[in-house]
Backbone bond lengths (Angstrom), bond angles and torsions (degrees), N, CA, C in turn:
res aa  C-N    CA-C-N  psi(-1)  N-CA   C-N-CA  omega(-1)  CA-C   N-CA-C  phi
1 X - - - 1.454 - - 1.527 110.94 -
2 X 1.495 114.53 -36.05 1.155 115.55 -170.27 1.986 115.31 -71.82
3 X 1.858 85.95 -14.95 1.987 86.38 -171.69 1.191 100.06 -87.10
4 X 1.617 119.55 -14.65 1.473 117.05 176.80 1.435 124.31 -87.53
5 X 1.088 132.98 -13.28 1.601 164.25 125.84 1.843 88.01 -12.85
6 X 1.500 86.03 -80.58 2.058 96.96 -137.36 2.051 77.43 -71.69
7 X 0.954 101.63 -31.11 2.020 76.76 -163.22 1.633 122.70 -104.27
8 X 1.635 107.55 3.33 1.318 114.24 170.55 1.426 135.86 -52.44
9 X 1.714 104.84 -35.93 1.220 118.97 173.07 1.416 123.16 -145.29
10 X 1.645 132.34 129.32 1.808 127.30 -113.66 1.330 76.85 -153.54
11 X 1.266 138.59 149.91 1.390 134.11 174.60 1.744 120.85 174.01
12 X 1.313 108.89 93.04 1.635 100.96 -173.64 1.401 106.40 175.79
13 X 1.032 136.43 173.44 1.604 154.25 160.36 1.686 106.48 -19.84
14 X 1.792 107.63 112.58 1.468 87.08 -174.59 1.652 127.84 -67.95
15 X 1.176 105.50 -13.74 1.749 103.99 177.41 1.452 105.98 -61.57
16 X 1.537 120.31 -36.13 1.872 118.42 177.60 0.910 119.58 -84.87
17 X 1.433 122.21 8.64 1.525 112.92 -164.10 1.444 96.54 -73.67
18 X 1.210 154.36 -31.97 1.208 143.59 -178.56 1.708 116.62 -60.75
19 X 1.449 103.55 -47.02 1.501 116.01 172.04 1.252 125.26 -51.65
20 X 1.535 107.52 -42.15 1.575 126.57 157.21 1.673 122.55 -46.27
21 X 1.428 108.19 -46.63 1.493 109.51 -165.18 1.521 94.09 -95.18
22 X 1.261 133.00 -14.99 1.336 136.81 150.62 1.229 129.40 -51.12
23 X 1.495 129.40 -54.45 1.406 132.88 118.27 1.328 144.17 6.22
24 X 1.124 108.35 -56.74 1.858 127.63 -170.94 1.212 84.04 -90.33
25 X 1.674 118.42 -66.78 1.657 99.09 179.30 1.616 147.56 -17.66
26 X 1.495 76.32 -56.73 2.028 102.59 -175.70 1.676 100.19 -77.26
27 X 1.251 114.14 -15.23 1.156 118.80 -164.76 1.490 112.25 -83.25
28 X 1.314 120.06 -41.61 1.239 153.44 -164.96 1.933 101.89 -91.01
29 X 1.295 105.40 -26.12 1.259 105.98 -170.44 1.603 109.82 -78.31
30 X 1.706 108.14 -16.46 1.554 106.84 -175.88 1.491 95.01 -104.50
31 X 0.747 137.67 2.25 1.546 142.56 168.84 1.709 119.91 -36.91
32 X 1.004 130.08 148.70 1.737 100.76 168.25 1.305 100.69 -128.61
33 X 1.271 124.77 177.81 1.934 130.30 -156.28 1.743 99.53 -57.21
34 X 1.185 117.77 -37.54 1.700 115.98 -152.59 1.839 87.85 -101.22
35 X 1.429 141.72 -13.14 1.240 125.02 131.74 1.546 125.75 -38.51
36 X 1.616 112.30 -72.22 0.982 111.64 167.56 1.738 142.54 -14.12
37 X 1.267 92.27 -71.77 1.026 115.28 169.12 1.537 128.86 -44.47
38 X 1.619 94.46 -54.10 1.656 96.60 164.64 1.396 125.69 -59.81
39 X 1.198 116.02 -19.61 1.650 119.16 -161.82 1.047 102.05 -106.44
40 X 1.833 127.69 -5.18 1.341 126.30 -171.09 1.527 101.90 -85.27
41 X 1.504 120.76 -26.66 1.759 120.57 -148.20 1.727 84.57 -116.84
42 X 1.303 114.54 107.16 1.221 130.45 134.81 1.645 85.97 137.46
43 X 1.061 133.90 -6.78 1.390 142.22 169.20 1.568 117.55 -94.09
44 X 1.317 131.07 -49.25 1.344 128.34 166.21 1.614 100.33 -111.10
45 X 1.346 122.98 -40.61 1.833 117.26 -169.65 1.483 88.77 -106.24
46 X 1.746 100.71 115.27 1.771 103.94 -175.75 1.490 83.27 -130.98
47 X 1.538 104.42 160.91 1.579 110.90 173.48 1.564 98.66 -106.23
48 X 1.380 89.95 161.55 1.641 100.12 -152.86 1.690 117.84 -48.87
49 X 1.629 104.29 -21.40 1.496 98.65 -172.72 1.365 99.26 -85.27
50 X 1.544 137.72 6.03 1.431 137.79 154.99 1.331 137.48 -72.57
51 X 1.641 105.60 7.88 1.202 129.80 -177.80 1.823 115.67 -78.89
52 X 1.366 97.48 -18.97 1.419 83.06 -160.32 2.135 121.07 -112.81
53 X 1.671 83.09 19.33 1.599 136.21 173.42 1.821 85.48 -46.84
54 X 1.512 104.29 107.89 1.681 106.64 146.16 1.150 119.14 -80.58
55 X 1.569 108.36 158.26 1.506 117.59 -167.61 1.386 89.92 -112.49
56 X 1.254 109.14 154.04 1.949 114.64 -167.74 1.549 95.32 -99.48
57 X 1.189 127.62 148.73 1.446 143.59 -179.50 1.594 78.57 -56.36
58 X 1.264 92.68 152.85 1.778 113.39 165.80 1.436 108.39 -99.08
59 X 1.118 108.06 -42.59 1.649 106.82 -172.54 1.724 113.29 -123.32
60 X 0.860 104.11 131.86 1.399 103.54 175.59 2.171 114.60 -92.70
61 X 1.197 119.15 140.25 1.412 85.88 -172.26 1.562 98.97 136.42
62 X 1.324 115.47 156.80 1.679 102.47 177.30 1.874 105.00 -104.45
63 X 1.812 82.19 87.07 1.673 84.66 -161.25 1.878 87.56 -104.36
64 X 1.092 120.60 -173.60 1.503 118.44 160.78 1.114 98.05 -125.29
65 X 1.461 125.77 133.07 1.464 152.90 -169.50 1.361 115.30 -120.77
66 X 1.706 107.53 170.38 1.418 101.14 -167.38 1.660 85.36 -168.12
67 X 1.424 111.57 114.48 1.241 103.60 -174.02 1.713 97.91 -133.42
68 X 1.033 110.83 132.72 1.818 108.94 -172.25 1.732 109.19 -136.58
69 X 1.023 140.50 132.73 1.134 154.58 -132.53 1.762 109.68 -156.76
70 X 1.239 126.93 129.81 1.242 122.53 -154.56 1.725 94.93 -150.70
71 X 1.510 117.47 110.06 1.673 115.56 -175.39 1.471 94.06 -114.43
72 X 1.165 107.07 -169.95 2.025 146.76 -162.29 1.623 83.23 -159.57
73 X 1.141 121.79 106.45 1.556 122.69 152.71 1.748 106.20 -90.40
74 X 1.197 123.89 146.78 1.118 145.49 -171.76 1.303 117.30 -120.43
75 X 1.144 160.27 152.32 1.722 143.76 112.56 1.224 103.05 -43.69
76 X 1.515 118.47 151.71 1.387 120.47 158.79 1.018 140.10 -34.15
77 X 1.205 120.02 -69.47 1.686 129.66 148.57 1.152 135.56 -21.67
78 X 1.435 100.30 -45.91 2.010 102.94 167.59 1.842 104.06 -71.89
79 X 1.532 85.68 -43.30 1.896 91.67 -174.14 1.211 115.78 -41.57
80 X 1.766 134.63 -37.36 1.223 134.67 -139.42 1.817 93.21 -102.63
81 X 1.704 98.33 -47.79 1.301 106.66 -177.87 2.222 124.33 -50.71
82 X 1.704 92.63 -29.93 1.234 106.49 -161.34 1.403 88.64 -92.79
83 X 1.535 143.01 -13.73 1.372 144.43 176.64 1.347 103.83 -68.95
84 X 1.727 102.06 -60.61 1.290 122.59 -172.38 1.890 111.21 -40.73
85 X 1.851 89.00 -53.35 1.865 92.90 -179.85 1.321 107.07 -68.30
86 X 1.077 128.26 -10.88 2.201 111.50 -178.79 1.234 94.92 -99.39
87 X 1.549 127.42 -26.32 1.794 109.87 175.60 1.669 106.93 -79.11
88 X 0.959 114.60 -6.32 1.576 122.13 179.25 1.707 110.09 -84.66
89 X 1.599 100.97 -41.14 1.927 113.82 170.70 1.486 99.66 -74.10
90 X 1.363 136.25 -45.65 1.429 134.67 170.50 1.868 116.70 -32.22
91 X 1.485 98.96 -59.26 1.343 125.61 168.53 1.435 111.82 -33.37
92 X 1.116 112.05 -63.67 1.785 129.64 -140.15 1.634 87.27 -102.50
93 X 1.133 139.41 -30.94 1.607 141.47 166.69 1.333 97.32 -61.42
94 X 1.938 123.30 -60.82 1.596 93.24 -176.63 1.217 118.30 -86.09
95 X 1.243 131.05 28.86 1.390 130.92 -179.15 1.571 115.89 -84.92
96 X 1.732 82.48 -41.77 1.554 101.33 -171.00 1.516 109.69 -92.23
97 X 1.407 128.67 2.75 1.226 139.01 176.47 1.628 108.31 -104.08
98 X 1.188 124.61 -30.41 1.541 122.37 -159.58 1.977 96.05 -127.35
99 X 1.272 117.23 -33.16 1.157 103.96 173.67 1.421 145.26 -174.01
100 X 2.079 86.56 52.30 1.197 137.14 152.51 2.009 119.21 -12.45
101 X 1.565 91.16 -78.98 1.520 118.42 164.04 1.422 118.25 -62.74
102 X 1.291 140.95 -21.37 1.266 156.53 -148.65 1.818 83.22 -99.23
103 X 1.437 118.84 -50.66 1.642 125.67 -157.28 1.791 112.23 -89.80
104 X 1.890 101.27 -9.85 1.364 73.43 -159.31 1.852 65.66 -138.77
105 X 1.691 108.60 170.11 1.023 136.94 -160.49 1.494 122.23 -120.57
106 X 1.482 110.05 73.75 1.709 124.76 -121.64 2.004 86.25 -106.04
107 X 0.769 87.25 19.17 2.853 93.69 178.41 1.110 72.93 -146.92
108 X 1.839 142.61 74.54 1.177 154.52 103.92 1.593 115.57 -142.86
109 X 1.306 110.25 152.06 1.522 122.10 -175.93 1.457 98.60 -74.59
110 X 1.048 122.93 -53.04 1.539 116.15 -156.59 2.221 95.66 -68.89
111 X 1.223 86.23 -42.01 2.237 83.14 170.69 1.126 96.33 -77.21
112 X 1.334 164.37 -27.64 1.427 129.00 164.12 1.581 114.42 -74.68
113 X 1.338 110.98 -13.08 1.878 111.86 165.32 1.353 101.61 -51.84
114 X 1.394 110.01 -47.11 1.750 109.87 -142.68 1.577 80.70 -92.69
115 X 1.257 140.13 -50.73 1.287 111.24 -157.42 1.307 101.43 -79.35
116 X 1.140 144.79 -0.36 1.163 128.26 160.18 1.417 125.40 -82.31
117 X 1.277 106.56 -15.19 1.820 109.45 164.05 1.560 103.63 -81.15
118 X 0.831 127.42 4.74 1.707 125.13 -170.42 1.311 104.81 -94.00
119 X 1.825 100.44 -49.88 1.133 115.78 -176.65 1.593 132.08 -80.68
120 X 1.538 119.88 -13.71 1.068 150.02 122.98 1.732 128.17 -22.37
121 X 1.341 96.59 -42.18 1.852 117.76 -173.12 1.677 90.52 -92.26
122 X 1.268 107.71 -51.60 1.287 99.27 -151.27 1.982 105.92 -85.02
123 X 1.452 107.84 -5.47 1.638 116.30 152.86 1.469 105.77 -42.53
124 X 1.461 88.49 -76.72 1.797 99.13 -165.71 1.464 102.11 -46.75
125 X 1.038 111.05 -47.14 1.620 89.77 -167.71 1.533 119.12 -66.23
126 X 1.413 109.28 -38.44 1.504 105.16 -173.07 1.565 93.98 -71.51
127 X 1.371 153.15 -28.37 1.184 147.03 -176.63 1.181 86.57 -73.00
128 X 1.300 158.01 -81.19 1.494 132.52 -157.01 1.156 105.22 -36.16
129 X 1.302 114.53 -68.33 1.932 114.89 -161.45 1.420 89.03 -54.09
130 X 1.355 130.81 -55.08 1.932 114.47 -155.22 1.598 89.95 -48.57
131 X 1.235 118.55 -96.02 1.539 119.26 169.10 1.671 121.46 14.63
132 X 1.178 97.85 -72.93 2.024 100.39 156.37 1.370 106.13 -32.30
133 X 1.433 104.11 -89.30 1.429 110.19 -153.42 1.321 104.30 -60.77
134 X 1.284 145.16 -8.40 0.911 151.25 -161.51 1.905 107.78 -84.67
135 X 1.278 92.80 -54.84 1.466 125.42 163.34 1.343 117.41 -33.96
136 X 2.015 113.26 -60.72 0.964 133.74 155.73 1.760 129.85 -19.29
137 X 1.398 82.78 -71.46 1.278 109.63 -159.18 1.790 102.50 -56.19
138 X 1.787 101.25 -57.15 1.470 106.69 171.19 1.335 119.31 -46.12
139 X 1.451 142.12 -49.35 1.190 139.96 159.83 1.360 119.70 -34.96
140 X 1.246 110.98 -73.69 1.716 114.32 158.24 1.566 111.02 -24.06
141 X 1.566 118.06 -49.19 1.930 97.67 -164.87 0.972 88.99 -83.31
142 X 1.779 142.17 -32.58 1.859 136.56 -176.09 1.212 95.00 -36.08
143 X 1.442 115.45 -64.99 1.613 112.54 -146.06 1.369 108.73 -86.44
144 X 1.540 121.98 -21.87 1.462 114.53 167.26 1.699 111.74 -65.54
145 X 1.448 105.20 -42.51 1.308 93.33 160.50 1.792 144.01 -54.99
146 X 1.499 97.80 -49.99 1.382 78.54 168.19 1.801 128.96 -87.76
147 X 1.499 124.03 4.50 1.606 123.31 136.16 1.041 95.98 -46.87
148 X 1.488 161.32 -111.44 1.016 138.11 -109.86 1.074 107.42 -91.37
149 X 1.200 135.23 15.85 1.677 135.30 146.22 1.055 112.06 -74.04
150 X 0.953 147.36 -29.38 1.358 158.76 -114.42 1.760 98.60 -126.63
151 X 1.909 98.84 -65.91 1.492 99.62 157.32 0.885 145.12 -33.83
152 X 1.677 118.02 -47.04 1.212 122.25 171.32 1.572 116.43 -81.04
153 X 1.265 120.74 -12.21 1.434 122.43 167.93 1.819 118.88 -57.26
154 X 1.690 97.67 149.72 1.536 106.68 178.10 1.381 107.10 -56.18
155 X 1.327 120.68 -41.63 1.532 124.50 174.53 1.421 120.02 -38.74
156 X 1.449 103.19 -46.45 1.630 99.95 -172.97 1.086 111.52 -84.86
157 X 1.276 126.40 -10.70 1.753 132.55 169.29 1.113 112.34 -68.43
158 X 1.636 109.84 -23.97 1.470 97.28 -167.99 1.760 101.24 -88.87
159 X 1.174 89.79 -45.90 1.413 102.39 170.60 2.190 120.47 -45.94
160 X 0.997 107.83 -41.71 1.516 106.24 173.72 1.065 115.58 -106.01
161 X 2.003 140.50 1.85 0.721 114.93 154.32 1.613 112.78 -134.76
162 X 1.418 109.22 44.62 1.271 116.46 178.80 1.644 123.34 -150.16
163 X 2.022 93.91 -18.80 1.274 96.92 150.03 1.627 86.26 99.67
164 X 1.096 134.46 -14.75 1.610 131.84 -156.13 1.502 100.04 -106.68
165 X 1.411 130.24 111.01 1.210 133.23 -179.95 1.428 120.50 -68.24
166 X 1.305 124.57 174.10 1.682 117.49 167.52 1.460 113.32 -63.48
167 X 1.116 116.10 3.62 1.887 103.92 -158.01 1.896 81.84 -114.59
168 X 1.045 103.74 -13.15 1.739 101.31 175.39 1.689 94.86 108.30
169 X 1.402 111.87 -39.96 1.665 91.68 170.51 1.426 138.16 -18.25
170 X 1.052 123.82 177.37 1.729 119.49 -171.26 1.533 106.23 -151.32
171 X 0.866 126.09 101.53 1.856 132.13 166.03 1.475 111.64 -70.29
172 X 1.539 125.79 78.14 1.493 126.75 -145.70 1.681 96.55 -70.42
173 X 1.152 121.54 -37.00 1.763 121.88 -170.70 1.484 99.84 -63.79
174 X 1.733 119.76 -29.38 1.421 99.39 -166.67 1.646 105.81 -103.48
175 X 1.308 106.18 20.15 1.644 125.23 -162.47 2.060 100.75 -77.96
176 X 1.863 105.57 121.04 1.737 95.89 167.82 1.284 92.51 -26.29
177 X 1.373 121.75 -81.78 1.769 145.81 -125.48 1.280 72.00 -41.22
178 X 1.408 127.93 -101.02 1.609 142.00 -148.10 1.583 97.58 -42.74
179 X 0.857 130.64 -39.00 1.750 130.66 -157.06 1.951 94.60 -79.02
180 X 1.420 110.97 -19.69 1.621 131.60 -177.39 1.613 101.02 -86.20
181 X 0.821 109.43 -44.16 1.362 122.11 -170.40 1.870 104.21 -74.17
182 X 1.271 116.88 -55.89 1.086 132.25 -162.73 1.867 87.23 -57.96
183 X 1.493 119.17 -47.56 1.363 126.00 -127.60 1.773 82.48 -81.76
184 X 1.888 109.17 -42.90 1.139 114.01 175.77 1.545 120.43 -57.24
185 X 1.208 141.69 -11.65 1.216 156.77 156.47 1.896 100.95 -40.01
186 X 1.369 94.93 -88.72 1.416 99.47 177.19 1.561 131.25 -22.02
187 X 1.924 95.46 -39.88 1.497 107.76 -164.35 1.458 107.04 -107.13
188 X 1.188 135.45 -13.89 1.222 140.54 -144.05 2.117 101.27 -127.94
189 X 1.599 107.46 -51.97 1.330 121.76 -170.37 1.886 109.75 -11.32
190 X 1.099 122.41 120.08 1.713 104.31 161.13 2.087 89.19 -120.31
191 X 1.497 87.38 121.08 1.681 95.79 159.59 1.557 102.82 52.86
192 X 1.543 118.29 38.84 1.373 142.02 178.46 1.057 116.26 76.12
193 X 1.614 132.98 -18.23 1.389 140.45 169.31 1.037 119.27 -70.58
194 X 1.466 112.70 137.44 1.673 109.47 149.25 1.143 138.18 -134.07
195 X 1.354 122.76 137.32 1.340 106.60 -164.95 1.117 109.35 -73.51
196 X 1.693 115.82 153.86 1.453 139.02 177.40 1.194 107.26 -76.12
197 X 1.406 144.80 -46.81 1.681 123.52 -174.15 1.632 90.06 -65.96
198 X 1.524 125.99 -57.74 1.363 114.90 -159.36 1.907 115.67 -53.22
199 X 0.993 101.79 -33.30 1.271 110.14 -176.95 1.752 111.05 -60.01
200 X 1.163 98.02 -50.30 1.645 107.49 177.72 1.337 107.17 -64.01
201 X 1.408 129.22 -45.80 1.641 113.83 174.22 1.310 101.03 -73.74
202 X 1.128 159.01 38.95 1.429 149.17 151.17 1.346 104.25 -107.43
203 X 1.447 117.81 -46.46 1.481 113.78 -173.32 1.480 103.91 -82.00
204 X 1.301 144.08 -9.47 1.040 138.15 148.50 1.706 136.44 -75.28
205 X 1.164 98.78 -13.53 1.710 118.10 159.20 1.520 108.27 -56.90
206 X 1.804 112.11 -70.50 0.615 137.71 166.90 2.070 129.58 -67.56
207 X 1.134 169.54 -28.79 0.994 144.06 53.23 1.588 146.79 -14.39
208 X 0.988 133.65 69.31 1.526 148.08 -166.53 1.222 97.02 -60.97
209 X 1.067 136.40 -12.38 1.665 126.55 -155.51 1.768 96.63 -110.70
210 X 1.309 108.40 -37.63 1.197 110.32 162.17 1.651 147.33 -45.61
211 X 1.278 105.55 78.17 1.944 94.53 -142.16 1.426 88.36 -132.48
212 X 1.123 110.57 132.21 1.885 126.78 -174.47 1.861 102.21 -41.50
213 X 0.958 109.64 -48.83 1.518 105.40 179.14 1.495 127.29 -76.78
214 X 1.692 107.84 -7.50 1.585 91.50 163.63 1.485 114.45 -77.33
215 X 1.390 122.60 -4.86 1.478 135.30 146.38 1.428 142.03 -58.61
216 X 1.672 93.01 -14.79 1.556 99.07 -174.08 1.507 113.89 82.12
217 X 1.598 117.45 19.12 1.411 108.73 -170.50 2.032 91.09 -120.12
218 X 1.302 101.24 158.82 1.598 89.80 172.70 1.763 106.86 -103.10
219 X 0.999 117.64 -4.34 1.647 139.07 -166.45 1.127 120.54 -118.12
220 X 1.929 132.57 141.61 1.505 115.54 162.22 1.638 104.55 -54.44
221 X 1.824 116.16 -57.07 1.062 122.07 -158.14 1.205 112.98 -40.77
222 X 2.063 118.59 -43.66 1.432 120.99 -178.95 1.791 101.56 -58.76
223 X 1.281 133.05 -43.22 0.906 113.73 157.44 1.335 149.93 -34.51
224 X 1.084 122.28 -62.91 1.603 118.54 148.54 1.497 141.95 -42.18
225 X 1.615 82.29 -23.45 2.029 89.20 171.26 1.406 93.02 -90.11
226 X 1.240 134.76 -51.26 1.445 119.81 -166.77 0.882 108.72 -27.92
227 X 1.858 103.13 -80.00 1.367 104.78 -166.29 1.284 161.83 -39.15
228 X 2.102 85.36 -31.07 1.632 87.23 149.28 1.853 97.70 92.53
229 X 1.623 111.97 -11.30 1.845 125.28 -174.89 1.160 114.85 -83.16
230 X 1.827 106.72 -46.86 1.306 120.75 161.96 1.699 146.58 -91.26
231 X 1.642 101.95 -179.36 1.233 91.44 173.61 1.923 97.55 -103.62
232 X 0.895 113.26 166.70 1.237 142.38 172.28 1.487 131.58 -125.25
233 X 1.375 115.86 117.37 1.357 143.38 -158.43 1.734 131.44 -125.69
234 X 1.110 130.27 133.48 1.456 123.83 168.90 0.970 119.90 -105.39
235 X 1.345 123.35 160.08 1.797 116.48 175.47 1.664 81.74 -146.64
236 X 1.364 93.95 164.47 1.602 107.16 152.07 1.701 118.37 -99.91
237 X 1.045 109.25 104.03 1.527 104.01 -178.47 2.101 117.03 -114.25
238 X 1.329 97.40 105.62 1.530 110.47 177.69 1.794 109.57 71.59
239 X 1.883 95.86 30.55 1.686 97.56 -174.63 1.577 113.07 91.26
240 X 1.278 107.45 -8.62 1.951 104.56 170.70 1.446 101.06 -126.16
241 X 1.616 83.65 149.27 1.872 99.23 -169.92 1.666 86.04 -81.76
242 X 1.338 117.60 136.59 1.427 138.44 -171.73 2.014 102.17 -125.18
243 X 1.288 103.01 122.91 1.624 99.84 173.33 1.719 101.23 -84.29
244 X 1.164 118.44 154.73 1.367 147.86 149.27 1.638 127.63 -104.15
245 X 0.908 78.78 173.68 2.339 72.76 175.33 1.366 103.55 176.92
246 X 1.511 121.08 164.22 1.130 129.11 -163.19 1.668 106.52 -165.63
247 X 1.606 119.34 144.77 1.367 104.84 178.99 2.201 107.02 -59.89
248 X 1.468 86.20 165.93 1.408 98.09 -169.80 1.913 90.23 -78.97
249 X 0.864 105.72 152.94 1.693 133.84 -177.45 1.843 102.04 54.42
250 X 1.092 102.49 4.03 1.940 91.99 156.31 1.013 123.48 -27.14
């Protein structure tokens, strides 16, 4: 319970993230079962309408972050019942720790009968729950494991630094192209415009990988209309219609 505590949810500056989960660890380690417990249900075991809970930036700052989050969705009903059984294992741990001997009548045979049927009952039960959490826990390393497959996959590169999802979708604000485009603004602008072929041979000087068709576009200009960021413009320049563009509300 305690590894599912400290590593369910990871969140901070990526150079600390180790220091962090080092932390939660040690943190979690002075904890006692009926802590646990509380911090487990609505933090890792949420019912389904707890799913849709934003997580607050950790850092403010042009830091690079890494925040990862790991649930048990429930229905209610299972949720309340499965609370109910770990405050019930909470129970029966301090019962049998603080006043075990207090219940049973241990300089007679017939009280060492009974506390040994108690103690017998109260195996099984905590072996069910270990078994649970046990259960738990393995799910938890599956799926941390395959995120970090995932991370290191071309997919997720494309996805965090190109903006292009697995389904082929495109997140145009978080797109290189646009972030190329934007940068060419700064360097390129005449009288707030800029032209679109010029812009594209700069960001391709400079980003090569950046190329209208890993977008699905055959054009910078289709680029700029895609996206939907800019404005879009014609000129006649030296007898050819030339696009320009500019952020939208410039």
């Amino acid at each position: 319970m305690k590894a599912i505590v400290a590593h369910h949810d990871l969140s901070g500056p990526a150079t600390a993230l180790e220091a962090i989960r080092a932390a939660r660890v040690e943190d979690a380690a002075t904890k006692t079962l009926g802590t646990m417990v509380g911090q487990l249900f609505g933090s890792y075991v949420v019912t389904d309408s707890g799913l849709e809970e934003e997580l607050a930036d950790p850092v403010v700052g042009k830091v690079a972050t890494v925040r990862m989050r790991l649930q048990l969705s429930m229905g209610a009903e299972d949720y309340q019942r499965t609370q109910a059984e770990l405050r019930d294992l909470v129970a029966l741990r301090n019962g049998l720790v603080h006043h075990f001997i207090d219940h049973h009548d241990l300089w007679s045979v017939q009280g060492c009968r009974s506390a040994q049927e108690a103690l017998v009952g109260a195996y099984s039960r905590i072996d069910q729950h270990f078994e649970q959490l046990r259960g738990w826990a393995e799910h938890m390393d599956q799926a941390r494991r395959l995120a970090a497959e995932f991370v290191q996959s071309s997919a997720f590169h494309e996805l965090v630094v190109n903006g292009i999802a697995p389904d082929g979708s495109i997140d145009w604000a978080a797109s290189g192209i646009v972030r190329g485009l934007r940068e060419a603004i700064g360097e390129l602008a005449e009288d707030g415009w800029t032209p679109a072929a010029k812009a594209g041979r700069w960001i391709l000087a400079k980003y090569p990988d950046q190329v209208p068709s890993k977008y699905g576009c055959s054009s910078w200009r289709q680029v700029v209309h895609e996206s939907r960021l800019f404005e879009l413009r014609y000129r006649e320049v030296d007898g050819q219609r030339a696009g320009y563009y500019r952020e939208r509300g410039a």
